[in-house]
VOBA-1610 file (N, C-alpha, C; in pm, whole numbers, padded with zeros to 5 digits, always signed):
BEGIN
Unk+00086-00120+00000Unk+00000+00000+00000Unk+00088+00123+00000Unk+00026+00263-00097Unk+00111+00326-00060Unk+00065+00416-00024Unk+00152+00528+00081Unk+00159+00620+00193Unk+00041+00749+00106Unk-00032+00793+00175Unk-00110+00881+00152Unk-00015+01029+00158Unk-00044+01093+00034Unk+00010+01205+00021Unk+00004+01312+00110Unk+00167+01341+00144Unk+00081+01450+00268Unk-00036+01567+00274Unk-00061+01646+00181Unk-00141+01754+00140Unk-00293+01681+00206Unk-00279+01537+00223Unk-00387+01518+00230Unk-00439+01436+00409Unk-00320+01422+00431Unk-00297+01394+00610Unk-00397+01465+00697Unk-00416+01590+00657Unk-00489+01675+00784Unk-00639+01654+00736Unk-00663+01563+00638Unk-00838+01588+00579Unk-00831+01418+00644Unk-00707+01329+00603Unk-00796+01199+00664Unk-00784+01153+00831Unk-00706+01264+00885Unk-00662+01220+01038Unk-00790+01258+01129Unk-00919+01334+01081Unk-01016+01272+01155Unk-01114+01116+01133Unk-01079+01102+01016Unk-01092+00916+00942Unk-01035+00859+01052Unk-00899+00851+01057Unk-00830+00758+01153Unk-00872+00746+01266Unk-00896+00871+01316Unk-00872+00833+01512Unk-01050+00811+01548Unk-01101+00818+01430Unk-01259+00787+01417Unk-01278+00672+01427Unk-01183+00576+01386Unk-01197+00448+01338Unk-01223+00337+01451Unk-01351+00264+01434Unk-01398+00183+01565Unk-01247+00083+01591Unk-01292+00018+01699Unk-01178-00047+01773Unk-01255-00173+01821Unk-01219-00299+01791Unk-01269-00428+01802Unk-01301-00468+01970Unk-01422-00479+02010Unk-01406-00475+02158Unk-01495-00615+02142Unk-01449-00675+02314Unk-01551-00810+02332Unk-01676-00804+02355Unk-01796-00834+02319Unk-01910-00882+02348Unk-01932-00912+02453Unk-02031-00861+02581Unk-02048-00929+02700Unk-02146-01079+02687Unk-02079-01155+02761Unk-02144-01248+02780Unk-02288-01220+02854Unk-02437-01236+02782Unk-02522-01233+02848Unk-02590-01372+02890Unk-02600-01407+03005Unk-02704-01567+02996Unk-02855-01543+02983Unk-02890-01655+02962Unk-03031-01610+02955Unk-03106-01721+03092Unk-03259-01615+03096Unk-03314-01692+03215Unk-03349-01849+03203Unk-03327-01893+03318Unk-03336-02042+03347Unk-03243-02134+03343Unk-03130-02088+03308Unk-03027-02128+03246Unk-02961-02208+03402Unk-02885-02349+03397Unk-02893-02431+03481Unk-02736-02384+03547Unk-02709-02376+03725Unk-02580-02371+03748Unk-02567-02416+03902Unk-02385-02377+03911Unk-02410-02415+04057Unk-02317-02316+04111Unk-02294-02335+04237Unk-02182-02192+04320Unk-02105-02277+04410Unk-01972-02323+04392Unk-01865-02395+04440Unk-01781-02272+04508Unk-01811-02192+04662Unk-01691-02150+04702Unk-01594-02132+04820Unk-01598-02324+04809Unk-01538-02346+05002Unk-01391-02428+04934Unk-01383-02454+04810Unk-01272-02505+04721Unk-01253-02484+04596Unk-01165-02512+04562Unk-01135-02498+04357Unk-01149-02650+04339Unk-01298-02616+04268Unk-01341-02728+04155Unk-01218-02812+04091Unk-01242-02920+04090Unk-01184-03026+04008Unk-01235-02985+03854Unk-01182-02950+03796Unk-01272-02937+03644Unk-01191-03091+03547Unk-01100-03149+03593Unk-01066-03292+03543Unk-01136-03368+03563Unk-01253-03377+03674Unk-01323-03504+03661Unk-01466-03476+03596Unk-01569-03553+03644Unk-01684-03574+03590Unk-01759-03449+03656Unk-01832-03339+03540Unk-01918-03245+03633Unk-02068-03271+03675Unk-02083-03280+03819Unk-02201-03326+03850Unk-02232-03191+03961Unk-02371-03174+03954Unk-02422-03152+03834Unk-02362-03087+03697Unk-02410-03137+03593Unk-02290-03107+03484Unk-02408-02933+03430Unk-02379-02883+03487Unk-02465-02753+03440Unk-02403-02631+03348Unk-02503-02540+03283Unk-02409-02444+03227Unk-02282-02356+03274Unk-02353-02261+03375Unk-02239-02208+03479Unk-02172-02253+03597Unk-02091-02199+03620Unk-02035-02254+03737Unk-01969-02089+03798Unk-02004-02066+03957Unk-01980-01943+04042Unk-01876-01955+04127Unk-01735-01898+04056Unk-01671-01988+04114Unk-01531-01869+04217Unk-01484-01902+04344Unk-01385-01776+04426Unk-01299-01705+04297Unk-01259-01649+04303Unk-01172-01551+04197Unk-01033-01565+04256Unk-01019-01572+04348Unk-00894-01585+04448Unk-00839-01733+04418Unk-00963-01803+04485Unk-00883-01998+04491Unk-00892-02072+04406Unk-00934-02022+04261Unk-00963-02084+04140Unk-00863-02057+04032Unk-00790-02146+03956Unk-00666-02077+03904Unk-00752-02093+03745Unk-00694-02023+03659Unk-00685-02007+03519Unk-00690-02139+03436Unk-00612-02202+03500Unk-00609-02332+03426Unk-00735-02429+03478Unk-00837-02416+03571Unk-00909-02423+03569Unk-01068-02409+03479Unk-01058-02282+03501Unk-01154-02212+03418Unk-01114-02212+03272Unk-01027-02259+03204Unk-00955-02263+03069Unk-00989-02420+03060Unk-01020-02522+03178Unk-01077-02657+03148Unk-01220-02611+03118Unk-01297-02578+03223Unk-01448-02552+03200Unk-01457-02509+03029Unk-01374-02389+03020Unk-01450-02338+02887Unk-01417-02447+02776Unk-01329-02533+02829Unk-01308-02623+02735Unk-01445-02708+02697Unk-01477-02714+02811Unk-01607-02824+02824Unk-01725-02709+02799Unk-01714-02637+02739Unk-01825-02579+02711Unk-01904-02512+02821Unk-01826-02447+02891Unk-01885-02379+03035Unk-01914-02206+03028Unk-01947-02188+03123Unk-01922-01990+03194Unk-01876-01991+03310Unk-01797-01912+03375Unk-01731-01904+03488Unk-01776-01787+03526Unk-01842-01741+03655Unk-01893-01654+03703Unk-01763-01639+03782Unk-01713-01561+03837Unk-01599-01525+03955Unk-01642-01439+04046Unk-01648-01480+04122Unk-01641-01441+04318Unk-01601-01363+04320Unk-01612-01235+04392Unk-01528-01186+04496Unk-01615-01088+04612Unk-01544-01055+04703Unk-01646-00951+04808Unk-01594-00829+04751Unk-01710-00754+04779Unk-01630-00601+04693Unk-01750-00517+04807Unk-01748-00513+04874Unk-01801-00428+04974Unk-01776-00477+05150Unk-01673-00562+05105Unk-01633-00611+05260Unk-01472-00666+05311Unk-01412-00626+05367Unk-01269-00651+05377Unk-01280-00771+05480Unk-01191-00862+05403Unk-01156-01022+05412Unk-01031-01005+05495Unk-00996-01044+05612Unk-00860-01040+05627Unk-00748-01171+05629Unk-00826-01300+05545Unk-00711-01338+05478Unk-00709-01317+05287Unk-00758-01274+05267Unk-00715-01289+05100Unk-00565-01211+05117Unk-00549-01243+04984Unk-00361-01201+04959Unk-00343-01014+04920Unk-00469-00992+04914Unk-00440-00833+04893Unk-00563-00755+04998Unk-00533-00852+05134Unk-00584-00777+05257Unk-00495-00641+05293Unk-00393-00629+05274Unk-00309-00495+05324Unk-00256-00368+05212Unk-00374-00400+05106Unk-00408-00278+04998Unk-00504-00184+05099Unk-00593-00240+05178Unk-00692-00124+05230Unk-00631-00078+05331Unk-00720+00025+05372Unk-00624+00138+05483Unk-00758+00130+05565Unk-00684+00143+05684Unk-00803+00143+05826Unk-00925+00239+05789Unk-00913+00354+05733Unk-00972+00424+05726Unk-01139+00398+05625Unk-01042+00277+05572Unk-01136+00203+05419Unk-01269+00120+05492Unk-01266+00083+05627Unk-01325-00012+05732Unk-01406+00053+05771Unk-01537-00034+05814Unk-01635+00040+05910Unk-01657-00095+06023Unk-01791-00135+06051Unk-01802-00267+06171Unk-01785-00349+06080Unk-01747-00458+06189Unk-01777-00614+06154Unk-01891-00673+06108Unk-01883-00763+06013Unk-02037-00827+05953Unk-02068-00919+06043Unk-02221-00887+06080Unk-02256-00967+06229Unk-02248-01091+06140Unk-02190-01215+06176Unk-02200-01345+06172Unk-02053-01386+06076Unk-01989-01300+06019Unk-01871-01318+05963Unk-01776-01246+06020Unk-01713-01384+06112Unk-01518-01317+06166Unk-01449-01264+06063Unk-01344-01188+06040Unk-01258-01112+05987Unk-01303-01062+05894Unk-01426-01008+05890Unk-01470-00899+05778Unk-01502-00801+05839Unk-01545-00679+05762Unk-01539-00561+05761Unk-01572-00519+05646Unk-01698-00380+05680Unk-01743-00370+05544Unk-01645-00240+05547Unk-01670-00212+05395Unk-01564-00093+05328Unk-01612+00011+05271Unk-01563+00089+05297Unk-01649+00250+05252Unk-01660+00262+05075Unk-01751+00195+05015Unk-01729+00171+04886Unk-01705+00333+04762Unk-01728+00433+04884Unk-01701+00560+04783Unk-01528+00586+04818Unk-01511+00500+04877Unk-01343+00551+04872Unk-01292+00481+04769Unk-01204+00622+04728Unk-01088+00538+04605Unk-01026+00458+04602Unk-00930+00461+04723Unk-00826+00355+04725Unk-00970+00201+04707Unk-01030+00202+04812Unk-01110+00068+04770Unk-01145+00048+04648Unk-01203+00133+04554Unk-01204+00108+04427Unk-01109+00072+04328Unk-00991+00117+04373Unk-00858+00099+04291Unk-00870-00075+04309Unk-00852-00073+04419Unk-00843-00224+04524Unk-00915-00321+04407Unk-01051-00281+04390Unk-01174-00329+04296Unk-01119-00375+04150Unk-01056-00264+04101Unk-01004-00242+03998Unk-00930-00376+03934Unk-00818-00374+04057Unk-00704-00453+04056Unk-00795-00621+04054Unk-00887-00644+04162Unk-00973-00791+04157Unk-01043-00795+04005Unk-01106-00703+03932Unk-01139-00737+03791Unk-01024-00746+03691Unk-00909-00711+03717Unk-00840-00732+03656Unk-00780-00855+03633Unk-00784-00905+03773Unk-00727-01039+03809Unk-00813-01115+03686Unk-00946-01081+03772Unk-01049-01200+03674Unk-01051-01194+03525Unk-01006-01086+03464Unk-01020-01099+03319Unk-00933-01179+03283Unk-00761-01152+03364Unk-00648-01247+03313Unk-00692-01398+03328Unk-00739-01439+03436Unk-00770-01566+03438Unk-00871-01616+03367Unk-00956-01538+03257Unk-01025-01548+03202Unk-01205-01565+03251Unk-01210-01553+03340Unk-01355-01509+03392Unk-01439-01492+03270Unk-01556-01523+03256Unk-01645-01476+03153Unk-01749-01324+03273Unk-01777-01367+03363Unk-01832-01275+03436Unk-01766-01263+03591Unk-01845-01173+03685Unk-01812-01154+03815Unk-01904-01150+03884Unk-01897-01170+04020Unk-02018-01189+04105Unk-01959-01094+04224Unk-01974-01001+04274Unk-01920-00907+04372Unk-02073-00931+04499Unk-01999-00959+04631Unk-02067-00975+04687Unk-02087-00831+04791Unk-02224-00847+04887Unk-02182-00765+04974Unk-02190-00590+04947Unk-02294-00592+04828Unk-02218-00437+04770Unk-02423-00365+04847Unk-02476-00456+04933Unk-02573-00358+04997Unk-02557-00353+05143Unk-02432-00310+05199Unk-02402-00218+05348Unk-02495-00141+05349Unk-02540-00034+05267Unk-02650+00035+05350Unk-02730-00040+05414Unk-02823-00191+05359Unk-02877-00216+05406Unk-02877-00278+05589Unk-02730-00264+05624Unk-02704-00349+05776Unk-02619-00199+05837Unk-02587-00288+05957Unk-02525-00158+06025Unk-02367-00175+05997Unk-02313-00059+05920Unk-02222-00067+05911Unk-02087+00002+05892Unk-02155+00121+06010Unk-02042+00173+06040Unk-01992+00326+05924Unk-02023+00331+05860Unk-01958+00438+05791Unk-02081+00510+05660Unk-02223+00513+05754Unk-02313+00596+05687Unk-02316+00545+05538Unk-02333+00432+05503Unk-02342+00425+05348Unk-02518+00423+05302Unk-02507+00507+05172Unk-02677+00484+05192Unk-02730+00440+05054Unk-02846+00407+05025Unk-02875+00328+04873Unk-02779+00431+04768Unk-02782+00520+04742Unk-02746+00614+04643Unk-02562+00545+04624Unk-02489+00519+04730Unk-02396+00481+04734Unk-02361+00387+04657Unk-02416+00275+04700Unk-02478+00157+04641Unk-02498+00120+04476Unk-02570+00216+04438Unk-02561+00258+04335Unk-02480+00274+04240Unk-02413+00391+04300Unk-02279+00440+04227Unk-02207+00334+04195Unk-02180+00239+04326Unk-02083+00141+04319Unk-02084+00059+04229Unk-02217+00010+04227Unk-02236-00119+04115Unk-02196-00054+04000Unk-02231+00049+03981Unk-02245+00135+03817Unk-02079+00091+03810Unk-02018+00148+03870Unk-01861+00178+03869Unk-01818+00009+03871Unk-01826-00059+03935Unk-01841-00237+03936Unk-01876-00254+03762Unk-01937-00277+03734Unk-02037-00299+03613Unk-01964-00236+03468Unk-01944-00105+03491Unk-01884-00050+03391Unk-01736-00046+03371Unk-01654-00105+03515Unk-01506-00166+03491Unk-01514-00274+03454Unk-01606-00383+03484Unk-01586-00491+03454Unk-01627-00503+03262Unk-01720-00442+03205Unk-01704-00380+03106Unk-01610-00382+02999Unk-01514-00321+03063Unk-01423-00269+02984Unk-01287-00333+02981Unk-01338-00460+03036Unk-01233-00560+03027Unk-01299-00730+02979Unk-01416-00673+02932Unk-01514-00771+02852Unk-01596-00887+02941Unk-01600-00824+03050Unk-01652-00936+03162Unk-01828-00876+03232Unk-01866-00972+03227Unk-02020-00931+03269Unk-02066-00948+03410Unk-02164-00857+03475Unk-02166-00849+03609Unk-02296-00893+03655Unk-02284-00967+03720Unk-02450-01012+03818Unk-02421-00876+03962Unk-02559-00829+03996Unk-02591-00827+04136Unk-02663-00885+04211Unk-02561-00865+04338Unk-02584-00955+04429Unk-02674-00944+04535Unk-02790-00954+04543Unk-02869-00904+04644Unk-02908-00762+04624Unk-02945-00702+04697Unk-02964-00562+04728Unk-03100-00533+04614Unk-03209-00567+04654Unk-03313-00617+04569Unk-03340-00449+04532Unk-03369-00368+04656Unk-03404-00191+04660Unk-03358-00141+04496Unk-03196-00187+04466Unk-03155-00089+04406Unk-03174-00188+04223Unk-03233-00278+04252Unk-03231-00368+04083Unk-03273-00261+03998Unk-03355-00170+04001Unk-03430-00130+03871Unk-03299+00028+03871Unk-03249+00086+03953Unk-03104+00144+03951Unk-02980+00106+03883Unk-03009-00055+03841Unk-02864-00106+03772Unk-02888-00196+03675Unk-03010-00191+03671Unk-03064-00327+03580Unk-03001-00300+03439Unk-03010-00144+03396Unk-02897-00140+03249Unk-02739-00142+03242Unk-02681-00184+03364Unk-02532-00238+03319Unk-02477-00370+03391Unk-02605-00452+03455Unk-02585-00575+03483Unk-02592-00701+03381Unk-02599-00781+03415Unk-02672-00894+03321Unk-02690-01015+03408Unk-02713-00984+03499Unk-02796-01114+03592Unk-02821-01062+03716Unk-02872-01113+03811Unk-02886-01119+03936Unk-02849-01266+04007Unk-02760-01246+04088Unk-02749-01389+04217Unk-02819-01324+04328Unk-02914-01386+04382Unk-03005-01388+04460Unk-02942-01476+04587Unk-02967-01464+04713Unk-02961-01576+04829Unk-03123-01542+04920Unk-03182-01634+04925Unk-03306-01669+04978Unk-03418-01568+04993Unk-03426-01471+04811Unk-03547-01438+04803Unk-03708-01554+04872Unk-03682-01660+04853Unk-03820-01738+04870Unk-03810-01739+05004Unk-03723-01781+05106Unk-03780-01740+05260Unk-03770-01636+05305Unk-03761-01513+05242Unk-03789-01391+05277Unk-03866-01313+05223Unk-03975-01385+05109Unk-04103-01360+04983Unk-04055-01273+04990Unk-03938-01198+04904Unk-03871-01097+04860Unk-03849-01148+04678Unk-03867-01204+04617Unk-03871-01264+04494Unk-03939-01202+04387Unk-04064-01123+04421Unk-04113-01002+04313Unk-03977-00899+04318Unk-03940-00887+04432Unk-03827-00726+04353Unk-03719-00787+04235Unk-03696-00915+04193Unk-03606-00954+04108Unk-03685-00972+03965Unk-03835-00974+03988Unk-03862-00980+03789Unk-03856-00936+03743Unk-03771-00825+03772Unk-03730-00702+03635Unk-03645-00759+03561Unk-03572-00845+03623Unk-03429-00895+03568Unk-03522-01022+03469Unk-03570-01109+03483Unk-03660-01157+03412Unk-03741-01107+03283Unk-03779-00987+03333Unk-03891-00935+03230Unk-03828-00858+03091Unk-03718-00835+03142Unk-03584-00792+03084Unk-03484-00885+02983Unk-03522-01023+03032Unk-03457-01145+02955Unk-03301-01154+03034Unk-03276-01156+03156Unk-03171-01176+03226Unk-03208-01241+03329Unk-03160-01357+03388Unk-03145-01417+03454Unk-03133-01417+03624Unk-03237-01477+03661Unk-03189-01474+03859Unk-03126-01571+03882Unk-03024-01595+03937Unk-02966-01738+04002Unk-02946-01723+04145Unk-03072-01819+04198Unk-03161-01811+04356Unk-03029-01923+04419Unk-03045-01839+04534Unk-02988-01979+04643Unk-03061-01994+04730Unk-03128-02103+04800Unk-03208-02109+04927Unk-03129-02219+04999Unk-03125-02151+05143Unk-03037-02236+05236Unk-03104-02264+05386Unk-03175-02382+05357Unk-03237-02432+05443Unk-03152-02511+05560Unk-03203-02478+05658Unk-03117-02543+05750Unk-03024-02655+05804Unk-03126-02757+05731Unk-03080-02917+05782Unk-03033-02960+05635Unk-02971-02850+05551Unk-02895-02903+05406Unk-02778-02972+05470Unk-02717-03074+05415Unk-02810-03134+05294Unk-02900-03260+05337Unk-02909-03222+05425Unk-03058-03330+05446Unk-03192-03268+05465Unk-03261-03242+05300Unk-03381-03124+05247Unk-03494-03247+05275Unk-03582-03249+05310Unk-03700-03295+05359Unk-03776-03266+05176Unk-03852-03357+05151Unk-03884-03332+05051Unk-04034-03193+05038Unk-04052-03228+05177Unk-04179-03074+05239Unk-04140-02928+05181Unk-03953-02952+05221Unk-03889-02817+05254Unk-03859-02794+05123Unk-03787-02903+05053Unk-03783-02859+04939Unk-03893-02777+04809Unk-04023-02876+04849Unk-04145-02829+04781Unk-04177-02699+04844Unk-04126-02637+04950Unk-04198-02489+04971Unk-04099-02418+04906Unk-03945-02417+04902Unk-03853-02356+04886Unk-03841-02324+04713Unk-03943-02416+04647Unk-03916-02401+04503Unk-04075-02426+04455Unk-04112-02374+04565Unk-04322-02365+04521Unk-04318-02241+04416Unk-04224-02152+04436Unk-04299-02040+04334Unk-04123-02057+04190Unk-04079-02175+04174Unk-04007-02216+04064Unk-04061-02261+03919Unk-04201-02268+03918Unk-04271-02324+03842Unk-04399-02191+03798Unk-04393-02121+03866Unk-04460-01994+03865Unk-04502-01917+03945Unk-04574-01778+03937Unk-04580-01687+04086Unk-04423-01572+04054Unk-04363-01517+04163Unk-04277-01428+04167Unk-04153-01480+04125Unk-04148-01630+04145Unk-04002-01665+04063Unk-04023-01758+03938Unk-04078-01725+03872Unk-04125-01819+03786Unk-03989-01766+03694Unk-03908-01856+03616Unk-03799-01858+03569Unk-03697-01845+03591Unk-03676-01830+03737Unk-03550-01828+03804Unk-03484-01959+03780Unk-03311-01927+03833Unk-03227-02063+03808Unk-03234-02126+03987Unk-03323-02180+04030Unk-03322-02154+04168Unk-03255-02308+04224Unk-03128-02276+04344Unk-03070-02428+04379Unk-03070-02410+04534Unk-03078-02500+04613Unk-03119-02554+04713Unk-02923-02576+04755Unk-02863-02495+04847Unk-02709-02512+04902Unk-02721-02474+05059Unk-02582-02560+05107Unk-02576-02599+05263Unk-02503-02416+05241Unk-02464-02363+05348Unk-02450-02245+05376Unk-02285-02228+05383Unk-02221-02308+05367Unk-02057-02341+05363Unk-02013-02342+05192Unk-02175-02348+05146Unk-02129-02351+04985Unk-02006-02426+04945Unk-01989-02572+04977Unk-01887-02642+04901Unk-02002-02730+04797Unk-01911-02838+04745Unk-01988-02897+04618Unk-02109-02943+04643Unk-02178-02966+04734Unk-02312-03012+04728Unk-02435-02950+04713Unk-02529-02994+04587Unk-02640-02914+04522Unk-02733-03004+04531Unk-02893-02904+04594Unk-03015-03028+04519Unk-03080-02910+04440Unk-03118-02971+04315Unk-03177-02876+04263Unk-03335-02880+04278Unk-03418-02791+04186Unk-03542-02769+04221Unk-03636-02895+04151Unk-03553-02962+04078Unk-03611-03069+03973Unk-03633-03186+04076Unk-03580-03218+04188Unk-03549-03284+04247Unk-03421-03395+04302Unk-03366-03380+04215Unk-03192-03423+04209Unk-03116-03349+04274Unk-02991-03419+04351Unk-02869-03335+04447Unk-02744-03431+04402Unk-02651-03369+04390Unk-02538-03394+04340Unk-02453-03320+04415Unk-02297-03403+04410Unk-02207-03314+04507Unk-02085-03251+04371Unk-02037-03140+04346Unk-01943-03156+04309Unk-01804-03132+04317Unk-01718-03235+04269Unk-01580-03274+04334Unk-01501-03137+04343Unk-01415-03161+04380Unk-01309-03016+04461Unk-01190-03073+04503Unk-01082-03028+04450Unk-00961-03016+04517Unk-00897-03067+04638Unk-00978-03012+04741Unk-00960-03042+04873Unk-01059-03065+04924
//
């Protein structure tokens, strides 16, 4: 090819820097779509997947690349973990936050601490965990923890906050081609519903909180319910039938809804009636 004459450089150099730029496609799932949430170990992805489902929700931290590079082999999605509104004090980039980043303790979880999600440095912090996940190839992220307003926690956070955050969550993860579920925080769904693409839910049905999620439905995006009944995994077939009474229709009608012990390692019953454990590492 040859070099464009200069006389004519200053007429095509708004052509050039005009010129689109090849970006990834977010992965969207669609509703009903079958999965599970493994995050007390890193999945075995060498053996047999039981349940062998589409997605799999899996730590971002204890799950390596070569993992999730098996799944997609097998024709998978890898959702990736992480807390993004609560400081962990063992993960490996516990001593990025600054005291100041902290508010109380999460009643029922030792060494956490929720985090002032309008501070920068925590966001940087954020930054750096989606980054992780894109290298390891994540198709999406699951950020937990991002509704502190809703508990006491220390450092005045209020829905509007909340907000912001996910937006800022959502639109980094974005831009590194990775797609974002929210996690709870039912108040703020119709606030984020245009830069999410799913919702993970934990026990809309025993808290008939399950209408605030059909937007995400009505929308053609996906809920993926957890209900965690007490005496898991030994589900009474009673408990099970109330826990997935409105799976078939009513307020969750199309949800991905699974029945998990509260330690979230491999064991699933789903709403069909089948429980399966699946294998792990350790």
């Amino acid at each position: 090819m040859h070099p464009a004459p200069l006389f004519l450089l200053p007429l095509l150099a708004p052509l050039i820097h005009a010129a689109p730029t090849a970006t990834k496609s977010l992965w969207q799932p669609r509703p009903g779509s079958s999965w599970q949430i493994v995050l007390s170990a890193e999945l075995d992805a060498s053996r047999r997947l039981t349940p062998d489902t589409a997605v799999f929700d899996l730590d971002l931290f204890d799950t390596s690349a070569e993992t999730i590079a098996q799944l997609h082999a097998r024709g998978k999605k890898v959702i990736c973990y992480f807390s993004a509104g609560s400081y962990e004090e063992w993960r490996e980039d516990a001593d990025s936050f600054a005291r100041t980043d902290m508010g109380r303790e999460l009643d029922g979880w030792e060494g956490e601490r929720w985090l002032d999600t309008r501070s920068k440095n925590v966001r940087n912090v954020m930054k750096k965990r989606i980054d992780l996940a894109a290298t390891k190839g994540c198709d999406a992220i699951d950020p937990d923890n991002v509704d502190g307003f809703e508990n006491r926690n220390g450092l005045n956070l209020r829905e509007s906050d909340a907000v912001s955050y996910v937006r800022f969550l959502a639109q980094t993860a974005a831009s590194k081609g990775l797609s974002t579920g929210l996690k709870n925080a039912q108040s703020i769904v119709r606030d984020v519903l245009d830069v999410v693409q799913f919702s993970v839910n934990e026990q809309c049905h025993e808290y008939r909180e399950c209408g605030e999620y059909r937007p995400f439905i009505n929308a053609g995006k996906p809920v993926f319910n957890i209900e965690y009944p007490p005496t898991a995994p030994r589900v009474p077939a009673r408990i099970r039938t109330n826990l997935c009474s409105a799976y078939a229709g009513g307020d969750a009608s199309g949800f991905s809804t699974i029945i998990k012990g509260m330690d979230l390692d491999g064991w699933v019953q789903l709403c069909e009636g089948t429980s399966a454990t699946t294998e792990t590492l350790k």
